[in-house]
Rosetta silent file (secondary structure, phi, psi, omega in degrees, C-alpha in Angstrom):
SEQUENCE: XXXXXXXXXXXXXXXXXXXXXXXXXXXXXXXXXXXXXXXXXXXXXXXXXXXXXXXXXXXXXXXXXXXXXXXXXXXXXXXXXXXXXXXXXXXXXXXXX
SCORE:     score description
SCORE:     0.000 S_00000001
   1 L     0.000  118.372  179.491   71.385   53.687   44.735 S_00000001
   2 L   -76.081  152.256  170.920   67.910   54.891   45.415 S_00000001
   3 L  -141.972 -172.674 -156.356   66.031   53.632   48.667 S_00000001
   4 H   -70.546  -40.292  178.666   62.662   53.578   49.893 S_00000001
   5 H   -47.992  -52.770 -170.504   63.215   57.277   51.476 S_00000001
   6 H   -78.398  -41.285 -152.294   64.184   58.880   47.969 S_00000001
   7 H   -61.106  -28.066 -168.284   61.917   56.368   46.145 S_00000001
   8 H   -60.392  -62.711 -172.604   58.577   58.012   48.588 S_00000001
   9 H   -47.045  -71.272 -179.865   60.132   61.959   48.348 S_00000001
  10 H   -27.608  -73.602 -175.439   60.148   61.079   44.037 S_00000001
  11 H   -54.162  -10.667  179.252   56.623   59.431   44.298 S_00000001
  12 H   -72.284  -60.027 -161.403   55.710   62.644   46.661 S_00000001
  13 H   -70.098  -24.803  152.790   56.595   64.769   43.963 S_00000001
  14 H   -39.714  -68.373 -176.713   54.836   62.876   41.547 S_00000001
  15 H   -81.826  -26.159  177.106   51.834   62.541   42.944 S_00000001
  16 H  -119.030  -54.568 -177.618   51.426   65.644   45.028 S_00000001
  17 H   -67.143  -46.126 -141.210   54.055   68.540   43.963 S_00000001
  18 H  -101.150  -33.931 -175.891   53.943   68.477   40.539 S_00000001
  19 H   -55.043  -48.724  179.190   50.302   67.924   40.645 S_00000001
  20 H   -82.275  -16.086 -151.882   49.553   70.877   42.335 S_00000001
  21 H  -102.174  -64.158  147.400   52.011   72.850   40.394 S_00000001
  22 H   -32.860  -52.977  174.739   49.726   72.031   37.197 S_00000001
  23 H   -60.452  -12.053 -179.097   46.978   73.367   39.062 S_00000001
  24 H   -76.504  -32.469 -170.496   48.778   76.661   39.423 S_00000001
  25 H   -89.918   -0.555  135.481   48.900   77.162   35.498 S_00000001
  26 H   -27.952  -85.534 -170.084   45.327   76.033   35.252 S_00000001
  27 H   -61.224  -32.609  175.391   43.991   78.220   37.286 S_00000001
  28 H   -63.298  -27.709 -171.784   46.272   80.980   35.889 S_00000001
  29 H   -80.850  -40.062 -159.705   45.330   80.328   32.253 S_00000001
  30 H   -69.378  -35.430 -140.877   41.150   80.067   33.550 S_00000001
  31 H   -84.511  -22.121  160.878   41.950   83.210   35.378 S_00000001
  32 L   -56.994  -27.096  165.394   42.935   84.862   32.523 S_00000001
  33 L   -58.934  -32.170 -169.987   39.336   84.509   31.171 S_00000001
  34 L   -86.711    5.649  169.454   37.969   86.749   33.872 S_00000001
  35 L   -61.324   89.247 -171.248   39.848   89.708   32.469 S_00000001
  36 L   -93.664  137.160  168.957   36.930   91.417   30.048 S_00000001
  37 L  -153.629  147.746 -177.746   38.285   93.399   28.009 S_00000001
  38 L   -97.492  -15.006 -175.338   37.113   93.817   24.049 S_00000001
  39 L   -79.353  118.982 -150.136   40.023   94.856   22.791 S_00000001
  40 H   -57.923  -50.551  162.340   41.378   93.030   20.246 S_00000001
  41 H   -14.586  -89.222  159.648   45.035   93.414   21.079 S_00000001
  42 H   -33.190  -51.013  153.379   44.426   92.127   24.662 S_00000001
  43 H   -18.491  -91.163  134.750   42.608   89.658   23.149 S_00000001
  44 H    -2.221  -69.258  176.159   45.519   88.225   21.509 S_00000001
  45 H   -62.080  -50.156  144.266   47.572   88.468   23.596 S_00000001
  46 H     2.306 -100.161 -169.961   45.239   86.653   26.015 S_00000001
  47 H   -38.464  -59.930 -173.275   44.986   83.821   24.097 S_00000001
  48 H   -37.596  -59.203 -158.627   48.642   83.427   23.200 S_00000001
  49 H   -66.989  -69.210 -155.785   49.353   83.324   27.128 S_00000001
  50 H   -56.781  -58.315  178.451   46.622   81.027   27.854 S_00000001
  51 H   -55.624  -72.425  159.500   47.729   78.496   25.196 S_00000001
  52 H     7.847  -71.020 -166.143   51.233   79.028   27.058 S_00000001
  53 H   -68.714  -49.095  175.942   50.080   78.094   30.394 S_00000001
  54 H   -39.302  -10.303 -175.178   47.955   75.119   28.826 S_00000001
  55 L  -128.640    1.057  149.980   51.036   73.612   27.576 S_00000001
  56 L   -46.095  -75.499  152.429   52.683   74.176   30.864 S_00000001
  57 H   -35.982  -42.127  172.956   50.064   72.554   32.688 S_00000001
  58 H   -67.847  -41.110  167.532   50.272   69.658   29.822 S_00000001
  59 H   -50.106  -64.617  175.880   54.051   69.576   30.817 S_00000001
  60 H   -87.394  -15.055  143.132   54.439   69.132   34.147 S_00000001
  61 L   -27.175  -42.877 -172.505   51.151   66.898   33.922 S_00000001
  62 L   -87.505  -51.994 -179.454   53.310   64.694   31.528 S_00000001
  63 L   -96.649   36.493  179.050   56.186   64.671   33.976 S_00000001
  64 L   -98.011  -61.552 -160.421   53.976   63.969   37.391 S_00000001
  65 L  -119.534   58.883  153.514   53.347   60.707   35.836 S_00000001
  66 L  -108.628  -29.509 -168.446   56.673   59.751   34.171 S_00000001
  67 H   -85.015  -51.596 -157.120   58.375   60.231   37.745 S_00000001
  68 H   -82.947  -28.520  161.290   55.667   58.160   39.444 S_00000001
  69 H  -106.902    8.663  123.011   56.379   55.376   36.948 S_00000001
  70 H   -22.541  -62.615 -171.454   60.049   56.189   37.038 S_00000001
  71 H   -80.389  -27.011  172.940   59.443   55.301   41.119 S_00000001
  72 H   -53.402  -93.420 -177.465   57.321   52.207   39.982 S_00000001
  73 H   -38.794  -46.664 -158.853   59.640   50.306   37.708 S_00000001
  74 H   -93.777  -32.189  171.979   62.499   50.661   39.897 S_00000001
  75 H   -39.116  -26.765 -171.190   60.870   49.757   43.339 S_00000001
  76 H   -79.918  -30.071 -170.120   59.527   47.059   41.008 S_00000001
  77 H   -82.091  -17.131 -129.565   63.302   46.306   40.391 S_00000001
  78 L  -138.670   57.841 -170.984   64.166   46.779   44.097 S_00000001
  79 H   -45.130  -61.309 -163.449   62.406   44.450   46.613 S_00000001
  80 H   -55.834  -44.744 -176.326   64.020   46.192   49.574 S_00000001
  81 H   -66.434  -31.187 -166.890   63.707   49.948   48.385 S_00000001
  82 H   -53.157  -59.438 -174.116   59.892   48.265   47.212 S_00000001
  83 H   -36.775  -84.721 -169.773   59.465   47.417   51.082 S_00000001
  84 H   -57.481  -22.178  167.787   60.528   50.587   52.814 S_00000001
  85 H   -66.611  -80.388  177.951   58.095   52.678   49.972 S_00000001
  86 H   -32.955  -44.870 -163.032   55.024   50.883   50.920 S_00000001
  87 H   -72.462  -38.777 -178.511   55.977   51.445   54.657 S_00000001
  88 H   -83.954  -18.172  165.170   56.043   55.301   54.291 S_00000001
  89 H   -82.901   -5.452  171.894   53.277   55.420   52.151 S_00000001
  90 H   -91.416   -5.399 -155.803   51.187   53.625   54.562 S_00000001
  91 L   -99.673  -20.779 -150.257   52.761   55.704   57.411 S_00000001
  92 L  -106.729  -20.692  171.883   51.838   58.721   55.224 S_00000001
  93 L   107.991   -6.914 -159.860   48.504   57.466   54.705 S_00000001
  94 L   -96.085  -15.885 -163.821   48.866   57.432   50.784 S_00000001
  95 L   -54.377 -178.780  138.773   49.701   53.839   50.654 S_00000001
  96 L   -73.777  148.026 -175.879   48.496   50.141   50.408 S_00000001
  97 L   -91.340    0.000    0.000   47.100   48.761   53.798 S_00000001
């Protein structure tokens, strides 16, 4: 049985963890651009990686907001766990007032 404590820590990770955790393969895939090199190989290779990260980044993108409506629907099911989420997310600042 989930309660407002796991449902916040989910919606944390949702909303925050996973979020930033996309931003790491973002920026790794952009960062890859600043590499000049002409060589075709490299090149290649590049690309390959970049398309990689991009579908990383698409991934955990995809699961930031299946878990945050994963944490919806059941809080939605769950007056009480519904209750104690809204309390920590207003405590946390992320919330409804």
């Amino acid at each position: 049985m989930l309660v407002g404590v796991d449902l916040y820590s989910l919606w944390r990770a949702g909303r925050v963890e996973l979020p930033a955790l996309a931003g790491v393969y973002r920026r790794a895939g952009q960062g890859l651009f600043d590499v000049r090199h002409d060589d075709a190989d490299w090149c290649a290779v590049r690309d390959r990686l970049a398309a990689t990260l991009r579908d990383a980044q698409n991934c955990v993108e995809e699961t930031a907001g299946a878990v945050c409506l994963a944490v919806e629907e059941y809080a939605r099911a769950d007056g009480g766990a519904r209750n104690e989420f809204d309390r920590l997310r207003r405590e946390s600042g992320w919330g409804p007032r």
